[in-house]
ZAMAR-409427 format. One line per 4 residues: number of its first residue (from 1); their letters; for each residue x, y, z of N, C-alpha, C. Coordinates in Angstrom, 3 decimals. Each point is the difference from the previous one (the first is absolute). Layout:
% residues N
NUM	A	X/Y/Z/X/Y/Z/X/Y/Z | ...
//
This chain:
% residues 267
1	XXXX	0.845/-1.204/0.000/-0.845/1.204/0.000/0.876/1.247/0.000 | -0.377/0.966/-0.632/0.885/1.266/-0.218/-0.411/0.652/1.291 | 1.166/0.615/0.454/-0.421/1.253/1.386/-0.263/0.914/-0.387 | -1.434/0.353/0.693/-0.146/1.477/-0.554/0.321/1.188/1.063
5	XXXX	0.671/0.756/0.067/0.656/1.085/0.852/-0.732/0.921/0.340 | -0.140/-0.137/1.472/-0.776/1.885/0.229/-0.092/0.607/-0.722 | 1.139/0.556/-0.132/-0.234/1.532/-1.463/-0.363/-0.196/-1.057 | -0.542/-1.417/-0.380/-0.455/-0.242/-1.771/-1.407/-0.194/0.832
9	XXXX	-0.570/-0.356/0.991/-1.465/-0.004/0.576/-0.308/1.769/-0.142 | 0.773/0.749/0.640/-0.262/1.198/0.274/-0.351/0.855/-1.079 | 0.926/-0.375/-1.357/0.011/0.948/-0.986/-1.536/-0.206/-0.616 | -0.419/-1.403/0.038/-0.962/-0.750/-0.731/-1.088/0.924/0.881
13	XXXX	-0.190/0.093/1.089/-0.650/0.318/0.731/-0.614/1.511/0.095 | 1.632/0.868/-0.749/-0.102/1.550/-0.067/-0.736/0.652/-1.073 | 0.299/-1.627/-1.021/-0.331/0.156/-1.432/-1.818/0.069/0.098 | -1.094/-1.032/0.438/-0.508/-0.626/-0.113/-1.455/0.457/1.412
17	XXXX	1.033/0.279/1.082/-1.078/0.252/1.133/-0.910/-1.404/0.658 | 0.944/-1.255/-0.971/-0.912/-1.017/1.153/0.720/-0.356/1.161 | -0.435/-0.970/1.016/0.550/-0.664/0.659/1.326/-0.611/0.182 | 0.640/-0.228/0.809/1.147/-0.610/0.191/0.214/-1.265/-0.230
21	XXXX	-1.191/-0.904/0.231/0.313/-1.229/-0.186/-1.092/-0.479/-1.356 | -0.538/1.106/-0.189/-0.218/-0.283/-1.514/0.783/-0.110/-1.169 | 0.619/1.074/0.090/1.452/0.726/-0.826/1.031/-0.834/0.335 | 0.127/-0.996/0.850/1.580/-0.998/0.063/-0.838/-1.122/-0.822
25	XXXX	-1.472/-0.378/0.451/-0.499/-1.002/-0.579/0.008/0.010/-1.865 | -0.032/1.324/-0.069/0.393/0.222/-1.466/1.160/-0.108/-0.680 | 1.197/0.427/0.256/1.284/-0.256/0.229/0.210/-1.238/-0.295 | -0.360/-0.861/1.373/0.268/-1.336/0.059/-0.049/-0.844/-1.898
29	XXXX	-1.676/0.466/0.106/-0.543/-0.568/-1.262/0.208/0.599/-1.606 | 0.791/1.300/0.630/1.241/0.194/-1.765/1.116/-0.185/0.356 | 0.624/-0.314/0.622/1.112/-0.567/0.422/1.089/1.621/0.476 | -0.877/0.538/0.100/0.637/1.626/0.584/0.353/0.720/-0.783
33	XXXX	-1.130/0.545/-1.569/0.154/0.539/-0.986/-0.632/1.074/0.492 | -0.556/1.144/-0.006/-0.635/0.971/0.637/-0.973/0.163/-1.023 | 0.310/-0.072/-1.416/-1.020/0.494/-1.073/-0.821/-1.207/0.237 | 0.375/-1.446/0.111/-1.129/-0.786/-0.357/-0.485/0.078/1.352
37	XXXX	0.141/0.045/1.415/-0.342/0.227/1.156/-1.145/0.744/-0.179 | 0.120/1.472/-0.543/-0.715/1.134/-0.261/-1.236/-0.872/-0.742 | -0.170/-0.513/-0.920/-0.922/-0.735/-1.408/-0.244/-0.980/0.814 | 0.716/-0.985/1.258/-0.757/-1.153/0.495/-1.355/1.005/1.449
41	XXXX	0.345/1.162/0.329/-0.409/0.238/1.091/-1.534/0.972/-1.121 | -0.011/0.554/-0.845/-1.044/0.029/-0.723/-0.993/-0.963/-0.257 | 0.808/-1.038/-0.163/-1.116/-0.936/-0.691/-0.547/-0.497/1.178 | 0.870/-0.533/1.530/-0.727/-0.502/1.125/-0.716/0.788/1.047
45	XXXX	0.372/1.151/-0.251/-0.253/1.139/0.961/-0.870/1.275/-0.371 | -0.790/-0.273/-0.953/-0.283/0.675/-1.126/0.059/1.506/0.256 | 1.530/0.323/0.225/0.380/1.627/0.030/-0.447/0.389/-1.302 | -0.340/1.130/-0.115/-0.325/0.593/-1.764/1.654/1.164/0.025
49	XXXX	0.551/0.246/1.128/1.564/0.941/-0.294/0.385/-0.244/0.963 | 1.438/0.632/0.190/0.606/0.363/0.470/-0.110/1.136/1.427 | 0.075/-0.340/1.232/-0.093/0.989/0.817/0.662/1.159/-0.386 | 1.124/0.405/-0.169/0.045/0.926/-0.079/-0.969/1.268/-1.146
53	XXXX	-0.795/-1.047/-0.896/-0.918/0.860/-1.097/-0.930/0.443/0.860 | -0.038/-0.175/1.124/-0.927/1.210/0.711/0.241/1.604/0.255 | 0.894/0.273/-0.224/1.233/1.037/0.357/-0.459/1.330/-1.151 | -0.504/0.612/0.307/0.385/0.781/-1.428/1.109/0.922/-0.727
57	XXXX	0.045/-0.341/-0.833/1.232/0.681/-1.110/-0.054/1.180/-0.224 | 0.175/0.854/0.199/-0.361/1.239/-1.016/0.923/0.581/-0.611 | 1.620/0.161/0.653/1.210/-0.383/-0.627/0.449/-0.567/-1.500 | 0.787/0.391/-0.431/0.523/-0.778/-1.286/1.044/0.521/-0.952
61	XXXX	-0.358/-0.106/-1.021/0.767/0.961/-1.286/-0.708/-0.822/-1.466 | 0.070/1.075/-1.008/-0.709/0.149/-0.969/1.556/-0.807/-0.691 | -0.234/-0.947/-0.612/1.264/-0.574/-1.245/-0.433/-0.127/-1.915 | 0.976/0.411/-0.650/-0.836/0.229/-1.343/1.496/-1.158/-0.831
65	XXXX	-0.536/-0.297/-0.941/0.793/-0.581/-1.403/-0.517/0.601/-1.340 | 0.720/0.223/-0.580/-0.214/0.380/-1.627/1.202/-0.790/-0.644 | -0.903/-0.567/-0.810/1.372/-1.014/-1.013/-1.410/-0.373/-1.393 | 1.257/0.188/-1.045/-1.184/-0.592/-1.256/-1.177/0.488/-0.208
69	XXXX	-0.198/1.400/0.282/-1.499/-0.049/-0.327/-0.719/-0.734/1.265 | 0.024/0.216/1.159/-0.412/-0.998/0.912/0.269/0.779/1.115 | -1.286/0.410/0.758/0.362/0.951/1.216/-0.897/-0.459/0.927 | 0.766/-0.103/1.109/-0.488/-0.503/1.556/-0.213/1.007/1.062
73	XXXX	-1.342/0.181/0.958/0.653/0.376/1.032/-0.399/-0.843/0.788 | 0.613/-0.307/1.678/-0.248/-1.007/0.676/-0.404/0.808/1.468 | -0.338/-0.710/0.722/-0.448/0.777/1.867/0.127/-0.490/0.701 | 1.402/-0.237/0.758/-0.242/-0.880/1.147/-0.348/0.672/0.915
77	XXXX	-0.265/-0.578/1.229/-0.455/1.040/1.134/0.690/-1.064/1.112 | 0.424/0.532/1.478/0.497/-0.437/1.003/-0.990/0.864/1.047 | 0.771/-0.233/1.270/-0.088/0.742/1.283/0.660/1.499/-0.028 | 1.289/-0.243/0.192/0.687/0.895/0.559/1.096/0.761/-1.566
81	XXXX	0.342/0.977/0.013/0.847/0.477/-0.670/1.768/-0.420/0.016 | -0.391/-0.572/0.992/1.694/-0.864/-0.264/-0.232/-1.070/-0.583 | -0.610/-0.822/0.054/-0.297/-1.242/-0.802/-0.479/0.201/-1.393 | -0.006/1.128/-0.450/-0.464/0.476/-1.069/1.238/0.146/-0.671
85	XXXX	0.917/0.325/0.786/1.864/0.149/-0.862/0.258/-1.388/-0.027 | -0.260/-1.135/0.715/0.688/-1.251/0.328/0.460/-0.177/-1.424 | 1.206/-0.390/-0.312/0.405/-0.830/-0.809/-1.100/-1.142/-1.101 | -0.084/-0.788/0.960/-0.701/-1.465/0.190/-1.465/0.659/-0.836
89	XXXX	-0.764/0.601/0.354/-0.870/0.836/-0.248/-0.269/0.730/-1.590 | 0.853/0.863/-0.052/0.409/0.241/-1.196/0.260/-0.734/-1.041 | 0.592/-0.984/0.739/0.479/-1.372/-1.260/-1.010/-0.714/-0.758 | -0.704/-0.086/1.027/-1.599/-0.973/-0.381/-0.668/0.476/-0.598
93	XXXX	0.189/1.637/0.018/-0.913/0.491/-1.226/0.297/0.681/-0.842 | 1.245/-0.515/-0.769/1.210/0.323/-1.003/-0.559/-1.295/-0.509 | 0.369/-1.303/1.026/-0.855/-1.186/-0.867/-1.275/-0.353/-1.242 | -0.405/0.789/1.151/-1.728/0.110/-0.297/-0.117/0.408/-1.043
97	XXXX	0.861/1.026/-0.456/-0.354/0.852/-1.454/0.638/-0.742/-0.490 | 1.588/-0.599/-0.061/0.684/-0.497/-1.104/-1.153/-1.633/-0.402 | -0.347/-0.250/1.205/-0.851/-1.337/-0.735/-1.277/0.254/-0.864 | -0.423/1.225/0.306/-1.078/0.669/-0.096/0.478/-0.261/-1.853
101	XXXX	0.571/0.993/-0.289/0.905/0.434/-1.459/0.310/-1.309/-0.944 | 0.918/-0.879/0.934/0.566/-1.312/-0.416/-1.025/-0.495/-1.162 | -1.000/-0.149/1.429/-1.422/-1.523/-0.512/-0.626/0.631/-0.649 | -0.183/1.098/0.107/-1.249/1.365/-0.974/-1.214/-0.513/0.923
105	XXXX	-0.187/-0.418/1.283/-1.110/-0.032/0.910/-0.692/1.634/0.247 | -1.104/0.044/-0.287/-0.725/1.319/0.553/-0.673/-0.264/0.582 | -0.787/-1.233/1.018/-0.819/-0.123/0.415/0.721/-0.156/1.698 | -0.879/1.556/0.859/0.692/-0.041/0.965/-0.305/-0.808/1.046
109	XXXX	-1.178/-1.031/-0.108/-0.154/-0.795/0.839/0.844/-1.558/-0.004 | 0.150/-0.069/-1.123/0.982/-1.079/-0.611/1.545/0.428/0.709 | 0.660/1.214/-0.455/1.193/0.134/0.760/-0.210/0.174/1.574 | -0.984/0.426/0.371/-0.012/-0.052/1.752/0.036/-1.705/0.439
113	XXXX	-0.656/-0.789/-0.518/0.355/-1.205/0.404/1.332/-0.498/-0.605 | 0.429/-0.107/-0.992/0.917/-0.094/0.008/1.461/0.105/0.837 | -0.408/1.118/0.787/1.004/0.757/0.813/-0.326/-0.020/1.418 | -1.392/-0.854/0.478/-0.252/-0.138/0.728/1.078/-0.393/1.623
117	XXXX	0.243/-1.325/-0.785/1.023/-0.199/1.033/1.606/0.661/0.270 | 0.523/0.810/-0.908/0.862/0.641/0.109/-0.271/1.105/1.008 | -1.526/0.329/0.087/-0.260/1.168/1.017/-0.215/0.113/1.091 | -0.620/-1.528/0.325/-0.520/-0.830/1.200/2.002/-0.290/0.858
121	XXXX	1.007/-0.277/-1.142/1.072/0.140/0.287/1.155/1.042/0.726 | -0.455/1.271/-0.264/-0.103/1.597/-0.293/-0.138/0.291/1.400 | -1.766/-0.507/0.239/-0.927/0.664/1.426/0.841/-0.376/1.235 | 0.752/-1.656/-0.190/0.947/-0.637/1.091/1.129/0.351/0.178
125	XXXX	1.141/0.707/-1.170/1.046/0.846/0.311/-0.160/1.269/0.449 | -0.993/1.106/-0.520/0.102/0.818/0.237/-0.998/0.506/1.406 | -0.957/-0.743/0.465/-1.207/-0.284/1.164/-0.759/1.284/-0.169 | -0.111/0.246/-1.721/-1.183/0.673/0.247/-0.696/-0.316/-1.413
129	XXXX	-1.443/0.620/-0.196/-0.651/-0.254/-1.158/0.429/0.267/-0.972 | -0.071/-0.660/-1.405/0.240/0.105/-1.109/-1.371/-0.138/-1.040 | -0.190/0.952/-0.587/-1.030/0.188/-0.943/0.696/0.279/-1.312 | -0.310/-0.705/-0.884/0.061/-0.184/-1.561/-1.572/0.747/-0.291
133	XXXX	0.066/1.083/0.322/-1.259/0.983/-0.195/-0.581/-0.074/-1.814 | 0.906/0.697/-0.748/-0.423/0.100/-1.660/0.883/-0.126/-0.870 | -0.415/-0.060/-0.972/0.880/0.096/-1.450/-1.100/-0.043/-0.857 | 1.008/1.330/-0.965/-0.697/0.261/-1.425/1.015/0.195/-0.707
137	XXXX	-0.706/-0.326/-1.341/1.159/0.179/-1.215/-0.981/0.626/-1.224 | 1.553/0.810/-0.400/-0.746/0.306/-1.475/1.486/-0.738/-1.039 | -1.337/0.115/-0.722/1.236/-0.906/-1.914/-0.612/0.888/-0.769 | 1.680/0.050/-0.977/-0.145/1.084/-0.903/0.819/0.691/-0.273
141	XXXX	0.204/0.997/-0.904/1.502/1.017/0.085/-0.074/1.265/0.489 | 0.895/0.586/0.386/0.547/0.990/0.646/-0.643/0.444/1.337 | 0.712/-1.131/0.863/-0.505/0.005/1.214/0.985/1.097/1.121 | -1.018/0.860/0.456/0.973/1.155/0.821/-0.530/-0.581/1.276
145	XXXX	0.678/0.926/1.124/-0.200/-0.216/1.477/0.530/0.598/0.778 | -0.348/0.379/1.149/0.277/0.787/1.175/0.018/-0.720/1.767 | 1.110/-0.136/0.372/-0.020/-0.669/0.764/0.348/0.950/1.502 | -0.888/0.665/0.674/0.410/0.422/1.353/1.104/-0.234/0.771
149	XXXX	0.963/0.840/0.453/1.292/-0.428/0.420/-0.289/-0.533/1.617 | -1.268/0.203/0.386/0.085/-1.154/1.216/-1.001/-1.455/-0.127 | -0.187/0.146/-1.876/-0.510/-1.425/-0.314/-1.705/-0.545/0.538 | -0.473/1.786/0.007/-1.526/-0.311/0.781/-0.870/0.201/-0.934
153	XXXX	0.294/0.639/-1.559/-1.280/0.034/-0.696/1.199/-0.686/-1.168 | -0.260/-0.182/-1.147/0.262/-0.226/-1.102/-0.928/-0.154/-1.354 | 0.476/0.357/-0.903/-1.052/0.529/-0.927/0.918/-0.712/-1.315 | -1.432/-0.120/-0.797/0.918/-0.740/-1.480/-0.737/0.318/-1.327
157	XXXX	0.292/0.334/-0.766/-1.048/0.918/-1.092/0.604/-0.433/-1.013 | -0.766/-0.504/-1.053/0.031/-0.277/-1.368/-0.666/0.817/-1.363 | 1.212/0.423/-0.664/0.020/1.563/-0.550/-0.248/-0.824/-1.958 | 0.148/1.010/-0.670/0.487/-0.441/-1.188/1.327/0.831/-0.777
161	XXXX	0.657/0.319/1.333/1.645/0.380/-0.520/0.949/0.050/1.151 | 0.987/-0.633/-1.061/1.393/-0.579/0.824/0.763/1.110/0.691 | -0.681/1.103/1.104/0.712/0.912/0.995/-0.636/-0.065/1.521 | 1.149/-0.451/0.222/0.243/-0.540/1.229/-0.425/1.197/1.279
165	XXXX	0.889/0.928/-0.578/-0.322/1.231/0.990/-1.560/0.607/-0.751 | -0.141/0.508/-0.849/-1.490/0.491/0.155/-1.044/-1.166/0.849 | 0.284/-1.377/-0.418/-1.085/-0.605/0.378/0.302/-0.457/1.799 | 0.834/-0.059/0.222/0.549/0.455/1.612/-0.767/1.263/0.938
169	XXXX	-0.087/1.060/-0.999/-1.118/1.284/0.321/-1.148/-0.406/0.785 | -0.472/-0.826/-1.789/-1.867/-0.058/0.619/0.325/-0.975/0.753 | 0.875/-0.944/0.399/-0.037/-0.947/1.031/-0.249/0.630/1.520 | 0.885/1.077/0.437/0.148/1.199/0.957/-1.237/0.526/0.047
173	XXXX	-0.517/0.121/-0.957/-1.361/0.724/0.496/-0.928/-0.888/0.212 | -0.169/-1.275/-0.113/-0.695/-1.073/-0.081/0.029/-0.408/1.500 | 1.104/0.631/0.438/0.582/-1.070/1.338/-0.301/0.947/1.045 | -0.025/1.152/-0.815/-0.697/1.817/1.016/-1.306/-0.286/0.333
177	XXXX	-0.640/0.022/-1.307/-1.458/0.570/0.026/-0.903/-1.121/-0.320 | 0.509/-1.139/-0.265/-0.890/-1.411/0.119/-1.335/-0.047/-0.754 | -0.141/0.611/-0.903/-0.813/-0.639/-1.148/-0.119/-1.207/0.268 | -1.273/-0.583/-0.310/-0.368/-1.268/-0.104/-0.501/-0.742/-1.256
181	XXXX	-0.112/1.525/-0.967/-0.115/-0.862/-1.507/0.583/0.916/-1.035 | 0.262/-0.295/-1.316/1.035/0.802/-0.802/-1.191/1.437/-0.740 | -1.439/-0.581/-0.138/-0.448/1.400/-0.323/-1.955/-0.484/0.449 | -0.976/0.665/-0.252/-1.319/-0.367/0.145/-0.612/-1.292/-0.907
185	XXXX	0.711/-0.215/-0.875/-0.640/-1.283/-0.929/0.219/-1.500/1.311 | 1.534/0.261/0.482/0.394/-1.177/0.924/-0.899/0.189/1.230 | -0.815/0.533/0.633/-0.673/0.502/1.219/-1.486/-0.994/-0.518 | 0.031/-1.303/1.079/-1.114/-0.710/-0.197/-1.406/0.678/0.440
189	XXXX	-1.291/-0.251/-0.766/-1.041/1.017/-0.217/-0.305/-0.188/1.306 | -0.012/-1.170/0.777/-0.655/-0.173/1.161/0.786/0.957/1.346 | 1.196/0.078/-0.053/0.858/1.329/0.807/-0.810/1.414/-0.424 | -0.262/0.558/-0.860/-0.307/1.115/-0.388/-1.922/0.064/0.393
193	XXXX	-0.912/-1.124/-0.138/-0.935/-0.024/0.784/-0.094/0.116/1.207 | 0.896/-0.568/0.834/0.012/-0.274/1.168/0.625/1.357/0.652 | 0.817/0.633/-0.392/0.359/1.636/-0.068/-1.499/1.026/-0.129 | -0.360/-0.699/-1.191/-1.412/1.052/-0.009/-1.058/-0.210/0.454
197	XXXX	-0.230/-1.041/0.997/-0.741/-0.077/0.870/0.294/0.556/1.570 | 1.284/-0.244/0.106/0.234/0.896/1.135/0.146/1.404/-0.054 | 0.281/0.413/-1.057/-0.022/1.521/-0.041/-1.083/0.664/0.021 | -1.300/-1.312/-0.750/-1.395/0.610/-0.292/-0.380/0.356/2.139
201	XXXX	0.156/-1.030/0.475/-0.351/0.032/1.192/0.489/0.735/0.445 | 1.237/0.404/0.113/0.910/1.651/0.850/-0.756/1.269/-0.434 | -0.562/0.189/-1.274/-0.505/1.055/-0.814/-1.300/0.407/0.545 | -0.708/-1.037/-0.069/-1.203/-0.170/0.846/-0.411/0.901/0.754
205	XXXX	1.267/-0.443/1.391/-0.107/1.018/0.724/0.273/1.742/0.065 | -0.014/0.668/-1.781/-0.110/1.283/0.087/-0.886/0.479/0.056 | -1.354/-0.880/-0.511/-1.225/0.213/0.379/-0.187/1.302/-1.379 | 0.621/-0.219/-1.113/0.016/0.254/-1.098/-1.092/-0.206/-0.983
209	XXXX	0.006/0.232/-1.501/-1.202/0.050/-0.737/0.689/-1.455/-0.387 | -0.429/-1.036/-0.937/0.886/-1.192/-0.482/0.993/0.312/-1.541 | -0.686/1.294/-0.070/1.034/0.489/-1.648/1.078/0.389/0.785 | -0.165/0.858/1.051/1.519/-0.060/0.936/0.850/-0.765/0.583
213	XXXX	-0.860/-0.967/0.816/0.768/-1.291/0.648/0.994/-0.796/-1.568 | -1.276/-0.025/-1.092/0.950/-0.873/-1.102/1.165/1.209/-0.734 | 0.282/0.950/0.486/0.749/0.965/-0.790/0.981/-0.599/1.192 | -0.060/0.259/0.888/1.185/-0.506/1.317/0.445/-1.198/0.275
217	XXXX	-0.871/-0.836/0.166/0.580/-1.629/-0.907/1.078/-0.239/-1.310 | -0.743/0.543/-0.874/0.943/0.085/-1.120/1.364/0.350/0.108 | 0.023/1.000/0.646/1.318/0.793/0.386/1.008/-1.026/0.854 | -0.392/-0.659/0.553/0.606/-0.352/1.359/0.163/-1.706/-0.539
221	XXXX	-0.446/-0.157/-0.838/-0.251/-1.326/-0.951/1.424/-0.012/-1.154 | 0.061/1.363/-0.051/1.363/0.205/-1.163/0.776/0.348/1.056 | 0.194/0.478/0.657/0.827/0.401/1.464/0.814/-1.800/0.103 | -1.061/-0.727/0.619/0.295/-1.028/0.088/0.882/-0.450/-0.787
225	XXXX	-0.078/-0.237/-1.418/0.372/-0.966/-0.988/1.203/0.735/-0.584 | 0.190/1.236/0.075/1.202/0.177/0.201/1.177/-0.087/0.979 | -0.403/-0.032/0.864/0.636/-0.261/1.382/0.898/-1.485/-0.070 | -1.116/-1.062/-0.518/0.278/-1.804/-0.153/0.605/0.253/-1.166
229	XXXX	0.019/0.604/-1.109/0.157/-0.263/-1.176/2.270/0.785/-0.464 | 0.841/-0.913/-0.694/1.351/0.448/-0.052/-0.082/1.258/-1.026 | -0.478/0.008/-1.124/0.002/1.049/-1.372/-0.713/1.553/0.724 | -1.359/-0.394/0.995/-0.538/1.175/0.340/1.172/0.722/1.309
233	XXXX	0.686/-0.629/0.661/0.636/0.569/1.197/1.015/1.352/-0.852 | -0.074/0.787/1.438/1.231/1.240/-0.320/1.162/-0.841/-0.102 | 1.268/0.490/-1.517/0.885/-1.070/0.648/1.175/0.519/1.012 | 0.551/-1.329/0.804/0.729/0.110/1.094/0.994/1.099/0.219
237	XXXX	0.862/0.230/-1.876/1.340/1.042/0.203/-0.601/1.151/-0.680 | -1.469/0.281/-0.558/-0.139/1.295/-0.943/-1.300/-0.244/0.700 | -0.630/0.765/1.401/-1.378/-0.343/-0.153/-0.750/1.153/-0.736 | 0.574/1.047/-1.360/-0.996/0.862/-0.809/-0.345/-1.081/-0.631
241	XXXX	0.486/-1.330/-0.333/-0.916/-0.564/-1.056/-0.107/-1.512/0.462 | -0.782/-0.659/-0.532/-1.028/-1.651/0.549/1.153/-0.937/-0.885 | 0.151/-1.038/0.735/0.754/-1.125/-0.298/-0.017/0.012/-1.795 | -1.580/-0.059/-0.086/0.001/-0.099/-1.741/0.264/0.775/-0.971
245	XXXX	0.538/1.599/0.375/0.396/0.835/-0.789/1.590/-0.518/-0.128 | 0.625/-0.630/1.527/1.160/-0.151/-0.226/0.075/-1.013/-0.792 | -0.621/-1.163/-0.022/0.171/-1.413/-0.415/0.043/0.490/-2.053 | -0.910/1.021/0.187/-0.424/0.596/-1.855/1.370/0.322/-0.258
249	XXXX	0.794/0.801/1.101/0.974/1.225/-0.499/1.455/-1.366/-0.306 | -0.184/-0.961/0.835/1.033/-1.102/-0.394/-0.354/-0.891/-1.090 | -1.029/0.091/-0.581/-0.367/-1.512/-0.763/-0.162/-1.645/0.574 | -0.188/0.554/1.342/-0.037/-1.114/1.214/-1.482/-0.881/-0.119
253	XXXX	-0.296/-0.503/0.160/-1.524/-0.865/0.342/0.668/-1.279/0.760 | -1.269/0.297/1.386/0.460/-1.724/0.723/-1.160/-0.736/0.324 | 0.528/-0.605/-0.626/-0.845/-1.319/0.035/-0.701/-1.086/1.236 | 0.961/0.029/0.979/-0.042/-0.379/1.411/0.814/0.581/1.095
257	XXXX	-0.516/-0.289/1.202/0.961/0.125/0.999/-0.454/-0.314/1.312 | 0.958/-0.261/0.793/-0.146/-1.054/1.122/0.143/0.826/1.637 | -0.282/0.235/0.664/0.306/0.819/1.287/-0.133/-0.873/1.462 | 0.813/0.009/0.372/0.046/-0.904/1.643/0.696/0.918/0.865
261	XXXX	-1.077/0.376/1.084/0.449/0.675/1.213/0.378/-1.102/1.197 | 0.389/-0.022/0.568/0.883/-0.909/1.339/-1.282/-0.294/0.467 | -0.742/-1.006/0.730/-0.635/0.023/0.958/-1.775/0.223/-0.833 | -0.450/0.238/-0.956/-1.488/0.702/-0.488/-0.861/-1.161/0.103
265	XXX	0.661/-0.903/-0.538/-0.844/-1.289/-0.235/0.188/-1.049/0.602 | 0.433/0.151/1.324/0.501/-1.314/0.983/-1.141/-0.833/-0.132 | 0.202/-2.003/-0.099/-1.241/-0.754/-0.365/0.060/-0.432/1.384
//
């Protein structure tokens, strides 16, 4: 019989949150592998995670790849801001993209399992949570990007010309002023109802004629949709003129683009 050692009970234990003599009994029965320990104490113990996934993350850093026509951004999230520099940390999601790229996988539920146990691996060195939060990609050419120098938003925009620095710009302003779509055609009809129903109701209360309330709706309806919209915004380095006078004055048009703030969409 293999010995299993205090400190391989303990780690199993730090990992996992069961019992002591559950966690050796597991051990015992992988012969003191920790990953299959982890996968035997699921299946008998029917944990659905990891104790420490109770913890929340809000911590992290934003990681991007561009190669080939092929642009990534990724989100991990942790605890603490030191574990956010870890080495170990970083590495795994340098991985993540290069396998990401490798296999041409876009499906981010497919790479989260995939990587599953590398993270479940992760949570036990480093003793705190690890979230494989998102990934998006765009394909295609002339992929620009803007990456925050403390790695908390990152932005990735797909132009139809090969300048790096103009399209770096609207990335900056993308990463400022957070547009959520490139102009009003991309703005789904059901957002813009749901806008003009709440505005109808705020209006309401002016106790107005309804040719007025709908003159003030309207207003506040284009208010809106410029606000969400990238072409209508003031832009970031010239605000006399709207993203789309600049985008005209370059011969620029973009096609997509991607925005991740640290922390927005924790699952």
């Amino acid at each position: 019989m293999i010995k299993i050692t205090a400190n391989k009970v303990k780690e199993l234990r730090n990992i996992t949150g069961i019992g002591i003599m559950e966690c050796k009994k597991a051990l015992i029965e992988t012969k003191g592998n920790i990953k299959l320990a982890i996968d035997y104490l699921r299946k008998y113990s029917k944990i659905q995670s990891v104790k420490k996934s109770i913890f929340i993350a809000k911590e992290g850093f934003i990681i991007d790849l561009i190669k080939n026509n092929f642009g990534m951004l990724l989100e991990i999230n942790c605890q603490t801001d030191f574990v956010a520099k870890d080495s170990n940390l970083n590495n795994f999601a340098k991985d993540i993209l290069k396998y990401s790229f490798e296999k041409k996988i876009t499906n981010f539920i497919k790479i989260k399992n995939i990587f599953e146990e590398r993270r479940i691996e992760l949570i036990g060195i480093l003793k705190e949570n690890i979230i494989i939060n998102r990934l998006s990609i765009i394909k295609g050419n002339f992929i620009g990007k803007y990456l925050h120098h403390s790695k908390r938003i990152g932005v990735l925009v797909q132009s139809n010309i090969n300048n790096l620095l103009l399209i770096k710009q609207i990335a900056m302003h993308i990463a400022v002023l957070k547009p959520k779509y490139i102009s009003k055609k991309d703005v789904p009809e059901k957002i813009i109802q749901n806008e003009y129903k709440l505005q109808i109701e705020i209006a309401k209360q002016f106790n107005k004629p309804l040719n007025i309330i709908e003159k003030i709706v309207k207003g506040r309806i284009n208010k809106f949709i410029k606000d969400i919209t990238l072409v209508n915004q003031k832009f970031l380095f010239d605000t006399n003129k709207t993203v789309l006078q600049y985008l005209n004055e370059n011969s620029i048009s973009i096609s997509k683009f991607i925005r991740f703030e640290l922390g927005e969409k924790l699952l």
